[in-house]
N, C-alpha and C positions, 0 to 999 in steps of 0.2 A: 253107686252112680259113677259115671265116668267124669274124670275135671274136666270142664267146661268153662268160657270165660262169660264175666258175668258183667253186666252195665250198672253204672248206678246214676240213678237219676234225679234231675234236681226239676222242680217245676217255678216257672217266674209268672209273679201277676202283678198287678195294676200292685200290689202293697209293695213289691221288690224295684217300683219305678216303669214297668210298662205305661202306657197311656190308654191303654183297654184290654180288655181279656179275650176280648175278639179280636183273632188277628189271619190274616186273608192269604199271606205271601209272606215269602222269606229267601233271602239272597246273602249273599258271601260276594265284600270289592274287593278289587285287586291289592288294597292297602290291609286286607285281612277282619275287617268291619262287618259285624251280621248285622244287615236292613231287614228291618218287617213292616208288611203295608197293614195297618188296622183301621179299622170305622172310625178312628178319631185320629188321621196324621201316618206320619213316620216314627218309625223309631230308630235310634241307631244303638247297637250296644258295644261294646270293649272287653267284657267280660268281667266289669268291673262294674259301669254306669250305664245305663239308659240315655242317651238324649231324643228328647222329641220335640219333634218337627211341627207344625201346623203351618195354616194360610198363613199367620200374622208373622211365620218365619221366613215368606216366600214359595210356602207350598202352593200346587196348583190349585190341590182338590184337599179337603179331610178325610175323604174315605177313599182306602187305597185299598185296588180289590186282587191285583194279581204283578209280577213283575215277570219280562223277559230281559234276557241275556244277551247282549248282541256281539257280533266277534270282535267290536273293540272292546268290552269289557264293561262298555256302557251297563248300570241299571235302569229299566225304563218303567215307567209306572205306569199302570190300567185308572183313570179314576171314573167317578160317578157324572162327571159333570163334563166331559170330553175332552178336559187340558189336559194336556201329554207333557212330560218332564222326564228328566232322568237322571240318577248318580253316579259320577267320577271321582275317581282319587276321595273319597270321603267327603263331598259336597254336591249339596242338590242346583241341578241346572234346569231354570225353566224355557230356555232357548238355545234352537238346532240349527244350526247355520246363519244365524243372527234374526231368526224369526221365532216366535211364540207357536206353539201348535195347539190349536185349538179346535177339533173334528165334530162340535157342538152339541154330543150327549153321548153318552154313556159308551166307555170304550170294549171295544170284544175281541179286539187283537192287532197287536202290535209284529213286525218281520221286519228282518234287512235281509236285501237281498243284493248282490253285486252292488255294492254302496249306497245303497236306496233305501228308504223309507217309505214301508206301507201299514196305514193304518183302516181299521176299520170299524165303523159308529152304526147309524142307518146310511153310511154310505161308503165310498171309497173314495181312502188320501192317500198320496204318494207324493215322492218326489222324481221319479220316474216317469220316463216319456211313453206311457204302455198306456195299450187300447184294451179299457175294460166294458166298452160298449153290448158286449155280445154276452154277457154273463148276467143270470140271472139276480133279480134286485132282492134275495133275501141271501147273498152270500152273507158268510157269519164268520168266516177264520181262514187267515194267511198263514199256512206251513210248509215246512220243507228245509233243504238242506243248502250249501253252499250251491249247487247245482241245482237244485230243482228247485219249484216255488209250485204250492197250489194255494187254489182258490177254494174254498169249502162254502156251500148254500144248505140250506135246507133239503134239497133233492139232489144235484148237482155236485160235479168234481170238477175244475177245471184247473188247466195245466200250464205254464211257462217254464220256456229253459233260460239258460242263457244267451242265446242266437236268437230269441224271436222279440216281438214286442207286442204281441196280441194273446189273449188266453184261448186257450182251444178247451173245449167241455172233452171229458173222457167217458166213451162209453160203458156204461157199468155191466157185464154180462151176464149177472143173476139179478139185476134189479126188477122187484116187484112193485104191485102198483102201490104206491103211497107211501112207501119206505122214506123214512126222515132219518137223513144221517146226525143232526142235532137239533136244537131248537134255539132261540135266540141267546139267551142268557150263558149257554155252558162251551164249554171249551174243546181244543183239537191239538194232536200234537202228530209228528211224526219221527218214524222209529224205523230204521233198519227197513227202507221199504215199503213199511206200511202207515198206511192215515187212519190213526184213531181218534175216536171221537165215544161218548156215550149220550143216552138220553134217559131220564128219570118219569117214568109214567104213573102217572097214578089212577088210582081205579074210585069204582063208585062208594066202595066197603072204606075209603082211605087210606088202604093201603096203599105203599109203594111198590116200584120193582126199576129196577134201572137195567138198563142194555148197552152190552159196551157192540163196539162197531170196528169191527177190522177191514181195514180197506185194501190189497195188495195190491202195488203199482205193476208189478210186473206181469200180474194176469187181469187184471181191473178186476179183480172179482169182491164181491163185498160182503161178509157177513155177520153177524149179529150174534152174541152170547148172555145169558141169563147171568147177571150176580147175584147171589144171595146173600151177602156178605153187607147188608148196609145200603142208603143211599150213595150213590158216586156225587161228590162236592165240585173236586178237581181232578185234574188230569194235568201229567208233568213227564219230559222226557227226563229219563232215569239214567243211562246207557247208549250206548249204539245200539244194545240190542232190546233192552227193557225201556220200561215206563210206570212211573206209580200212578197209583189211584187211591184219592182220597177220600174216602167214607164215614160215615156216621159209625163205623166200627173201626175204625181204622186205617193205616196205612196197607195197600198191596203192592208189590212188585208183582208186571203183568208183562210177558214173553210172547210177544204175538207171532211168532214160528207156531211154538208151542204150544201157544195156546195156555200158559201155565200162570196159574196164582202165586205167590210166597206172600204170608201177612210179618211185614215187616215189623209191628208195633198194633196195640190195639188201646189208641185214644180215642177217646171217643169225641165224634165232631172233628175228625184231620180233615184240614184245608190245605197243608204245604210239609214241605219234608227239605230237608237237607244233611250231607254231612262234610263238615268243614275242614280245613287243611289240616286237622290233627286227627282227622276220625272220628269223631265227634259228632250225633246225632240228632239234627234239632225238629220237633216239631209243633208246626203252628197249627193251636181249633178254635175253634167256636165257640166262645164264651168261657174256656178252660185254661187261656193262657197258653204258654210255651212251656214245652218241656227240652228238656235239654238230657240226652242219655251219653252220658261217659264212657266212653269204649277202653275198655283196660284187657288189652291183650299180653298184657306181662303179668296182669293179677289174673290166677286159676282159682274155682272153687273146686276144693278136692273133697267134701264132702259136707253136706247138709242136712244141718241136725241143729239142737239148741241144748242138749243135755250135755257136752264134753267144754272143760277147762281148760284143756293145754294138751299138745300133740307135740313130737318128735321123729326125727326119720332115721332108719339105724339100716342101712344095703338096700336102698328103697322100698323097706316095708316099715309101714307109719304105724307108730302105736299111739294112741289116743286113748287121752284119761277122761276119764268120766263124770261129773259133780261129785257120784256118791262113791268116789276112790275106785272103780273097776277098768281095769286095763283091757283094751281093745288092739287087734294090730287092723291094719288096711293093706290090701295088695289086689291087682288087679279088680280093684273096683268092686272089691268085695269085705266086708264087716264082720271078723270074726264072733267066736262069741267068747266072753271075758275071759283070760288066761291070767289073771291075777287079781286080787284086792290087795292093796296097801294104801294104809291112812298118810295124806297128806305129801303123795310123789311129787314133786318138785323138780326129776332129771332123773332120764332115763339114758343112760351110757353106754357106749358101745365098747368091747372089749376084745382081746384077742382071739376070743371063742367064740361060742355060737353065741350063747345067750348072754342078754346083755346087766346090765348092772341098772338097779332099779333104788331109790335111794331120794329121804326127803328128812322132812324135821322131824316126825317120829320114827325114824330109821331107813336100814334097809333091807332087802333080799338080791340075793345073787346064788343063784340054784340049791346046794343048801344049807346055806347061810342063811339065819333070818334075826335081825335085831330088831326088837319092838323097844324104844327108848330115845329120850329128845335128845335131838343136838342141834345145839346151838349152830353150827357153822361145820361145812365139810367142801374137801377138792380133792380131784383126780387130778394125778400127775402120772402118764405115761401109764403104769400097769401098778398103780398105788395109790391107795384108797388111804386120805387120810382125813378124820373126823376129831372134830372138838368136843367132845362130853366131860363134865365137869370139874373142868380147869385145866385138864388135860386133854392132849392130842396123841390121839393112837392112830397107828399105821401101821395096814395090810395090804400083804400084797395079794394084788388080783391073780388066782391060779387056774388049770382048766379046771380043778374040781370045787373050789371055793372061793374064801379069804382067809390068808395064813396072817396071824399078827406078829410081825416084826417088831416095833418097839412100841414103849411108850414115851412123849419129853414131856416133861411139865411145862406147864405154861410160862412164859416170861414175864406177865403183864397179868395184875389181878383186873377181873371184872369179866363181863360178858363181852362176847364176840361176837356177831352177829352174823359175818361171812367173812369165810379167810378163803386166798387161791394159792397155787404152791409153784414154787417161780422154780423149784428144785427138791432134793430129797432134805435137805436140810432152812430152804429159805424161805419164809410163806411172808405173802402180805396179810393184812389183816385188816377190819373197820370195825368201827364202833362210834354211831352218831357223826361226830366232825372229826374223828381223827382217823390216821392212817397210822397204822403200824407195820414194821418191817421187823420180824423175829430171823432171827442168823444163829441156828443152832452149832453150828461152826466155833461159831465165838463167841457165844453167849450172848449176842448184844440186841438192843432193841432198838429202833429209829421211829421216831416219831414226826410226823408231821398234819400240820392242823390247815384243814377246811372249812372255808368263813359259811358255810352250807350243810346242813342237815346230808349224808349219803346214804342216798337208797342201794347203790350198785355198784360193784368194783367184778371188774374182770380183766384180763390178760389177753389179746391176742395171738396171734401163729406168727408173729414178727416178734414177741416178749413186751410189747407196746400195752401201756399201761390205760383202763379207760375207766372214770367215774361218774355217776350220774347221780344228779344232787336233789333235793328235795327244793328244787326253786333258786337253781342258779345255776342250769345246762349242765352241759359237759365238757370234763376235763380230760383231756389226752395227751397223754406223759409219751414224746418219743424218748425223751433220754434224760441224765438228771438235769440238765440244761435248756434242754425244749419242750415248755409246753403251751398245749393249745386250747382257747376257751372256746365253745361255740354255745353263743345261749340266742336268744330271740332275736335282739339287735343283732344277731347277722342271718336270720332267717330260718333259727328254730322255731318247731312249730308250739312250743310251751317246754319251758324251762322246772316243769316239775320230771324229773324224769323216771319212769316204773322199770325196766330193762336194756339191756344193751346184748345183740346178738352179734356175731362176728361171722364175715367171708373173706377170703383174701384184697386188702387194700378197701374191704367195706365195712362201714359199722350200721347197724336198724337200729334203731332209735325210738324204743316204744316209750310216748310221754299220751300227760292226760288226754292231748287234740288227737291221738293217731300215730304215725310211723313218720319217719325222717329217714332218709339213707342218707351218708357221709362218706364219701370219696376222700381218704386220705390224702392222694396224690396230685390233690387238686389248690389250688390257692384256696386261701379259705373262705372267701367272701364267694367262693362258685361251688365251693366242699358239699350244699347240703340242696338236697331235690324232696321236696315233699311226696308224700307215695299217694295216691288217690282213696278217697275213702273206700272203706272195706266197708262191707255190710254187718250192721253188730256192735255192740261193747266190745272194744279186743281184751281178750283176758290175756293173751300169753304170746310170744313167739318164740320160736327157735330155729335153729340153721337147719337146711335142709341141703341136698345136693346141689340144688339147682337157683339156692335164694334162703329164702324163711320159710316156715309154715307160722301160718298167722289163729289164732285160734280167737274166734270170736261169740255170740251171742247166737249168731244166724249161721255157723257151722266152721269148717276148717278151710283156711284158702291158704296160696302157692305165691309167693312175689317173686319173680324171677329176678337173678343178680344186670339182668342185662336191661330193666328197669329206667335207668336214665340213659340210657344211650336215645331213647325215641322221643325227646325233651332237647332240643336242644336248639333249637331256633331261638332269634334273639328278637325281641322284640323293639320296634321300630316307634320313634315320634312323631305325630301329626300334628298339624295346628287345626285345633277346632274353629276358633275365634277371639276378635281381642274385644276389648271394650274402654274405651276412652274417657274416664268422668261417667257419663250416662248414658251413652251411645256404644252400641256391641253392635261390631259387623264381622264377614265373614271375607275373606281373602286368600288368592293362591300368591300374593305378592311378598319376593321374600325381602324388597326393603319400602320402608315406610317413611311418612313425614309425617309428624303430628306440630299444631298449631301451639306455639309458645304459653296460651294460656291454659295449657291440658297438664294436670292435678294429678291426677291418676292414670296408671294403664294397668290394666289384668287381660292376661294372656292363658288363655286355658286352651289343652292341649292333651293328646291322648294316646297309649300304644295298646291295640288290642291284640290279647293276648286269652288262651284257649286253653292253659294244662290248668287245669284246676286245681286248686291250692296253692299254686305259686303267686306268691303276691309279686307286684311291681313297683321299683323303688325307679325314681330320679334324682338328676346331678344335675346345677344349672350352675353359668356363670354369666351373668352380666357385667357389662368393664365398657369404657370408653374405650376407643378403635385403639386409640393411642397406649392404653393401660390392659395391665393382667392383671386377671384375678384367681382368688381360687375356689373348686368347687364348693356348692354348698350342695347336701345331698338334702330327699326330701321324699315321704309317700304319696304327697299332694300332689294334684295335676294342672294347678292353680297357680300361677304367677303374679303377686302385686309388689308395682313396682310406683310409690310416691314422691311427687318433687323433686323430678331427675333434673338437672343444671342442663342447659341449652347444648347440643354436642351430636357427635355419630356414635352411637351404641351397636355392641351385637352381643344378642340373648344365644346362647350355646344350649342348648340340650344333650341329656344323652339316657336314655332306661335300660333297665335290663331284670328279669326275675333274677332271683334267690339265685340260681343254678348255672346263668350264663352270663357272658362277656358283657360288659356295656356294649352299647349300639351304636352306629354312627352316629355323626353329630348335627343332631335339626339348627340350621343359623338362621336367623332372624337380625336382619339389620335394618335400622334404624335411625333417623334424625328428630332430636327435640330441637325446632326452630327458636330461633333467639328472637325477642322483641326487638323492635324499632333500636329503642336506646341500647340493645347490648348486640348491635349487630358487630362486623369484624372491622369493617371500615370506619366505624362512628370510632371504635376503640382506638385501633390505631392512629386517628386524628387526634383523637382525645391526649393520646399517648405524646405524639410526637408535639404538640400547643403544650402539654405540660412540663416535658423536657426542657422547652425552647426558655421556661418559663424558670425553671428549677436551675438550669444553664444559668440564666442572667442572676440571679438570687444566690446561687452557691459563687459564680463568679465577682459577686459585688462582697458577699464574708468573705471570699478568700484574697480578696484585692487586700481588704481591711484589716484580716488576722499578717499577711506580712507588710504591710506597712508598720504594725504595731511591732512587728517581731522585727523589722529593720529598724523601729526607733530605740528597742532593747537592748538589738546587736551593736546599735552605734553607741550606746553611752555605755553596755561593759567594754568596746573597746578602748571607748575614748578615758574608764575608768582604768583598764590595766595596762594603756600608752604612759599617764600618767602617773600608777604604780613605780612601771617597769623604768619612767625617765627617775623618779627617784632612787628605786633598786642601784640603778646604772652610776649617779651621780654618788651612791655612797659608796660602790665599790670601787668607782673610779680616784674615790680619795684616800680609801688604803691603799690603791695600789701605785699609785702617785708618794704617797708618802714612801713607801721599799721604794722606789727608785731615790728619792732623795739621800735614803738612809747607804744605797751602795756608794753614789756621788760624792757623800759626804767620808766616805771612807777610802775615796779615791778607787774603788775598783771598775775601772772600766770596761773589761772583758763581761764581767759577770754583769755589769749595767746593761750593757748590748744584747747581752744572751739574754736577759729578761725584759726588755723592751721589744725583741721580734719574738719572744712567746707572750707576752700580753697584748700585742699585736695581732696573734692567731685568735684570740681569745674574743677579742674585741667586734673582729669581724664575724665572727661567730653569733656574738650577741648580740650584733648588726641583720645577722640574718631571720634570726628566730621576734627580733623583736615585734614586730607586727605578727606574730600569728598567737594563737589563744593554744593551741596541740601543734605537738609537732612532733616526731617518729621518735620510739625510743632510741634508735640508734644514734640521733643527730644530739639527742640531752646524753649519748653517754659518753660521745664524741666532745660535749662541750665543757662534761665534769672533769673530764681526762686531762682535758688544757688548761681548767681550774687549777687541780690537785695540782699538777705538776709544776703549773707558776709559783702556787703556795710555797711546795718544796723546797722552790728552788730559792725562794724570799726568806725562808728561815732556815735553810742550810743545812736541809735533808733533818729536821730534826724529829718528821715522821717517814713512816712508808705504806704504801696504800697498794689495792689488787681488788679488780674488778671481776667477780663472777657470774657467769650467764650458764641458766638450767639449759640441757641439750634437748626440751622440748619446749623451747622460747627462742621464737623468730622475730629480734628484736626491728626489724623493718616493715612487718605487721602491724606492730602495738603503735599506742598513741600514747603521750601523758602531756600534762601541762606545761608549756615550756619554763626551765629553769627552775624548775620545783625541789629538784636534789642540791642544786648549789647551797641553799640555805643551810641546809643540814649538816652538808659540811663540810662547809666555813664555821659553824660552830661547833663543832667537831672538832675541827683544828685548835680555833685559838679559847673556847672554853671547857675543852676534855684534855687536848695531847700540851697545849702551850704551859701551863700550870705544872705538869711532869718534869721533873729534872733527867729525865730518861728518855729516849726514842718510844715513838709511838707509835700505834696501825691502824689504819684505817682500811675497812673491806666492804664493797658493795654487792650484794649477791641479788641476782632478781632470777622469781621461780613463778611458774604458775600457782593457783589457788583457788581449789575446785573449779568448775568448769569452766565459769565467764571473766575471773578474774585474775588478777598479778599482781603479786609483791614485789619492789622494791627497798630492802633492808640495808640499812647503814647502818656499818655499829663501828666504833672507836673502843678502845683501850686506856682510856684518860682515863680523871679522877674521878667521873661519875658525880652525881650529887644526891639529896635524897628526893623522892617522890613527893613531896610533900611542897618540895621548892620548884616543882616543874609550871604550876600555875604563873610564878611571878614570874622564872624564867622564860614561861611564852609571853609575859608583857614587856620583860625589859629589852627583848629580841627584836629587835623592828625590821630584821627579815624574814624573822618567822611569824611574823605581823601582817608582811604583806603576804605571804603565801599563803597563808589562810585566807588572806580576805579574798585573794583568787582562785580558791578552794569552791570560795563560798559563791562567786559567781558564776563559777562554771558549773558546778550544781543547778543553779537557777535556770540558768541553760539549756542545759543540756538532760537536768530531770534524772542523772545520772548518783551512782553511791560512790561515793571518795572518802577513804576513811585515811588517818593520821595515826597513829598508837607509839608513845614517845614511854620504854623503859630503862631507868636507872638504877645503878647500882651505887653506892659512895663508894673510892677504893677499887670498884673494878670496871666500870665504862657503861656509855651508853646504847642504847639500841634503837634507832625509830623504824619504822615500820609503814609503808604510804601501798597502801591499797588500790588500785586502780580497774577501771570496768577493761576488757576485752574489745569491749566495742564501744564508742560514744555518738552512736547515729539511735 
């Protein structure tokens, strides 16, 4: 038999979600939606769900008996009961220019003609300013084209153009007496010219016979032909130049040139026929439901039969194996007779010669060659034939007269193999349940790597790309040792058990339990996998063919062309069906909304119909307030609930898309959940601004009170360390009173003078600082310098001192307590260096210390004392008495760390150590 393309058919009824089994009409909207009229309602389908329609949804009528098409795209509906309606963009309208139409019983045809509207019941509607006075009162049917319009009666034809506004009757020039061009109930179309019509006669035996009715415009001539083929149901224009005819046997295509039949389909009870923007063949009958026939012109049946296993194509002549092990070839459409038996063929090879290499689990043949014996695992690499039998791998080479064996290697790895492929003459991959092996005869070496999955399958592509398919966890594909890629269900495999993997350039087939997958390498991977449409049959087997696979199934052998998903590729689009608020579901073309502040609930259902069979439809939605982003959330459901959204502007984003293609553009839905009374914008910011006013007066009244309290704190440590600093003053001023007595008394008068204008510098000095609590390091190191050196010069240079500053210390930055160093040394001098019969040193070094802090170190050279006497020595000290206590109030203060650290030596000098903060804010 010759390959042919073959349909496969699904049939839908009231159990798949129809609304009746009888269904009258069928239409295709411009948003891609199949409508069908039935005895009970509408339907709409997606290809996924049914929705139906009745009165209580806003339908006119429940029984819906026929639809026309009109050039905007309108669907218009026939019903029982004379209310006229129609569908747009995916919803039903029961009014045509802001009026209801209502023609009072049972409608027989609907036309637009030059923007008008004619219908016709027992009588005639328009919207049209046309005189149909002069036409007979049993007209039955408005046909015709952009250009022409007629009027069809039971006897009569009559005629408008576009230039007239009155009908003119057309004379018929073979009409005989009594000739009925139809009868009430049945229909008329027109076609390339001519007005067809039929009428269904019955006789006294109760037989039938129906008569179709050609009417040519251009000779008026009218004639009548006998079907045998069924009662005529319907009548539908098909073509410019055809027309179907719906029978109790079927679908016809009918050619009134011609004169010619073609039975499209043979259902029985066809009322309606279409085929939709993918090819796609639907038909509506009579108590029988919808069938729907898959047109797969990229799937061939190349030969039909139920007895063969598995086929192969080797110069385009196919050899096909048989259940009971006998080999067949096919060519030109012809079935040899068996040219081999061999037990359990599995790969039939093509070689450099004629015939090919023949080769499974209990061996092979290759002309004459013949091993009867198991093996575990065997691959062809180039023109060398290498097999696993019992723990060893032998390899021959393929010659024109046989197979020559070249070597034998032992195996690397004990156990059974189950299939190895050979990446080279020396490097074969290998499986065994979950693991992979890599043998490297080269180097002796073995690599192993382990699969969380049972493996049915490992093969190699024509790139060296590595593919596995797993017993229930998809597939694996190795581009390199660093890239691999999973494709299992969740991204739109059709079942994750997988039985083979065939290879074509940049493609893989994908036989798993559901059927065949193809994968696009070169595709993102979320678009990589296109389902193939069912084949007819168990599939037992596939393999590469020139032009695709050959598919080997139950019901014979068929052909998947590689060019398969190119005819797939439309993307499928979002519609809003309808939302429903708490209890209430209405239907809207509006894309932004208000819902009342006490709505609980919204669900938003919504739909993209879609037409390649097997591909399923996934959505992405993101809801966000206007002001926020979100991120996708992905979803199969077509369902949206969204509870107890906070008062705001929302937009609901859509987007779908099958298995195979791009997401879609993006459905927006915008939004406002109104605010109640109390949380409107203005009550808030009243609310807002009374409570500042209020928060103002409350924080102004504590912080009145916290610095009152902080001024009555700051007055009594000043007024505590005015008082300190007049005793400090009063005790230094009585030693230094006493050296000046002591120079007087010695009569030196120059050195009197020199020390009265430098205790003089000193003086003023301590005049300056004395009201403040901190004062800059600079100015305490300015005031020690005048100290030391009046000291000096009072005991007659019996020490020597030297100030050091680190060169990452900007002593005009720092802050410390004022006059905090003097204490130290003044006791320095007269209880470390005084005591010395020797000259003494005194050195002040200040450094930083870690980040926020700085030392200031005094150390002397005196007699030091021991650690043990530093306690009494800070109480008999009453200037190291008060520095402390002004330690301790500037802590208090300022919430600040001030540390002291005083170490002695006996014998070799003292050291103290004043820690201070960086900062005292």
């Amino acid at each position: 038999m010759n390959a042919q393309h073959y349909e496969t058919t699904v049939n839908y009824t009231v159990e798949d979600g129809l609304p009746s089994n009888t269904i009258y009409a069928i239409e295709q909207d411009s948003l891609g939606y199949i409508w069908l009229g039935t005895d009970k309602g509408l339907s709409r389908f997606d290809g996924t769900e049914f929705i139906n329609y009745t009165e209580s949804d806003g339908l006119t009528d429940s029984e819906i008996l026929k639809f026309y098409k009109d050039p905007e795209n309108r669907i218009w509906y026939y019903t029982l009961n004379g209310k006229i309606g129609f569908i747009k963009n995916g919803k039903i309208h029961n009014q045509f220019r802001g009026s209801a139409i209502d023609i009072g019983s049972r409608v027989q045809s609907i036309f637009f003609f030059q923007g008008d509207l004619f219908t016709l019941s027992n009588s005639i509607n328009t919207t049209a300013n046309i005189d149909v006075s002069n036409t007979h009162p049993t007209v039955r049917a408005f046909i015709g084209d952009e250009q022409n319009l007629y009027l069809l009666s039971f006897y009569s034809i009559y005629y408008l153009d576009s230039t007239s506004s009155t009908f003119k009757e057309i004379p018929i020039s073979n009409k005989t007496s009594g000739s009925s061009l139809k009868t009430e109930y049945e229909y008329a179309t027109y076609v390339n010219k001519f007005i067809l019509s039929y009428r269904t006669r019955r006789f006294l035996t109760s037989k039938t016979q129906s008569l179709l009715y050609t009417f040519n415009t251009t000779n008026n001539r009218l004639d009548s032909i006998s079907f045998n083929n069924g009662n005529i149901l319907n009548i539908k224009k098909a073509t410019d130049s055809t027309a179907y005819y719906f029978t109790t046997q079927g679908v016809f295509s009918f050619n009134p040139k011609s004169a010619a039949f073609i039975n499209i389909n043979s259902y029985d009870y066809a009322t309606d026929y279409l085929i939709d923007d993918y090819g796609n063949r639907w038909t509506t009958t009579y108590q029988n439901g919808l069938f729907l026939d898959l047109a797969n012109k990229e799937i061939k049946q190349i030969y039909k039969s139920t007895g063969f296993k598995s086929s192969f194509e080797i110069d385009s002549i196919k050899y096909l194996v048989s259940k009971d092990d006998l080999i067949y070839t096919y060519s030109d459409s012809v079935l040899s007779h068996p040219i081999l038996r061999q037990n359990q063929i599995e790969l039939i090879h093509p070689t450099s010669f004629k015939d090919p290499l023949y080769i499974g689990r209990y061996g092979y043949y290759y002309k004459k060659d013949h091993l009867n014996a198991y093996l575990s695992a065997y691959t062809i690499h180039s023109d060398t034939l290498s097999y696993y039998r019992a723990n060893k791998i032998v390899q021959c080479k393929i010659t024109r007269n046989g197979l020559d064996e070249i070597r034998t290697l032992p195996t690397l790895k004990k156990g059974i193999i189950k299939k190895f492929i050979s990446m080279s003459s020396n490097d074969f991959l290998a499986y065994d349940d979950r693991e992979i092996l890599q043998f490297n005869y080269a180097n002796s070496s073995v690599n192993s790597t382990v699969v969380d999955s049972r493996i049915n399958h490992l093969s190699i592509d024509e790139k060296q790309r590595i593919w596995i398919g797993t017993n229930g966890n998809g597939v694996f594909y190795v581009k390199d040792e660093k890239d691999t890629v999973h494709f299992n269900s969740a991204l739109g495999l059709g079942n994750d058990f997988i039985k083979s993997i065939s290879h074509q350039t940049d493609i893989a087939w994908v036989l798993h339990n559901n059927g065949i997958d193809l994968i696009e390498v070169n595709k993102p991977i979320e678009q990589a996998i296109t389902h193939v449409k069912p084949i007819p049959g168990n599939i037992y087997h596939i393999s590469s063919s020139k032009n695709g696979i050959l598919a080997t199934t139950s019901k014979g052998i068929f052909e998947v062309t590689n060019d398969y998903p190119l005819n797939i590729k439309k993307t499928p689009q979002v519609n809003l069906d309808w939302i429903k608020t708490d209890k209430t579901k209405f239907i809207t073309s509006k894309e932004n909304l208000d819902f009342i502040p006490s709505t609980q609930q919204i669900q938003i259902k919504f739909s993209s119909p879609y037409w390649q069979h097997g591909q399923s439809i996934v959505y992405r939605y993101k809801l966000a307030e206007t002001t926020e982003r979100s991120q996708w959330i992905q979803t199969s459901k077509n369902l949206i609930t969204s509870d107890n959204l906070k008062h705001g502007k929302y937009t609901l984003e859509i987007q779908a898309r099958a298995n195979n293609t791009n997401w879609s553009e993006s459905f927006l839905l915008h939004f406002e959940m109104r605010p109640y009374w109390y949380e409107q914008a203005w009550l808030k910011w009243l609310f807002a601004f009374l409570s500042s006013l209020l928060l103002i007066t409350i924080f102004g009244r504590i912080r009145s009170s916290i610095h009152y309290r902080k001024r009555l704190k700051s007055e009594k440590l000043f007024a505590d360390l005015s008082a300190r600093k007049a005793q400090f003053k009063s005790h230094f001023v009585f030693n230094s009173i006493n050296s000046v007595r002591n120079y007087l008394l010695n009569n030196d008068q120059k050195t009197s003078d020199d020390y009265l204008v430098a205790y003089s510098k000193l003086m003023r000095k301590m005049l300056d600082v004395s009201n403040k609590v901190l004062i800059p390091l600079n100015e305490e190191l300015e005031l020690i310098e005048y100290y030391m050196s009046l000291e000096q010069m009072r005991l007659r240079h019996q020490f020597e001192y030297q100030i050091e500053i680190s060169k990452d210390i900007r002593t005009a930055d720092l802050k410390c307590p004022a006059m905090i160093t003097q204490v130290f040394v003044e006791n320095a001098i007269w209880h470390g260096i005084m005591p010395l019969n020797d000259t003494g040193f005194i050195n002040i070094f200040i450094a930083l210390q870690q980040q926020d802090h700085y030392v200031i170190r005094i150390t002397d050279d005196g007699v030091g004392f021991d650690k043990t006497d530093i306690k009494q020595k800070d109480q008999t000290s009453w200037g190291t008495s008060i520095v402390k206590d002004k330690i301790k109030l500037i802590k208090e203060t300022y919430d600040v760390d001030l540390k002291i650290e005083i170490d002695s030596n006996k014998g070799v000098g003292t050291e103290v150590s004043i820690t201070l903060p960086i900062s005292f804010s």
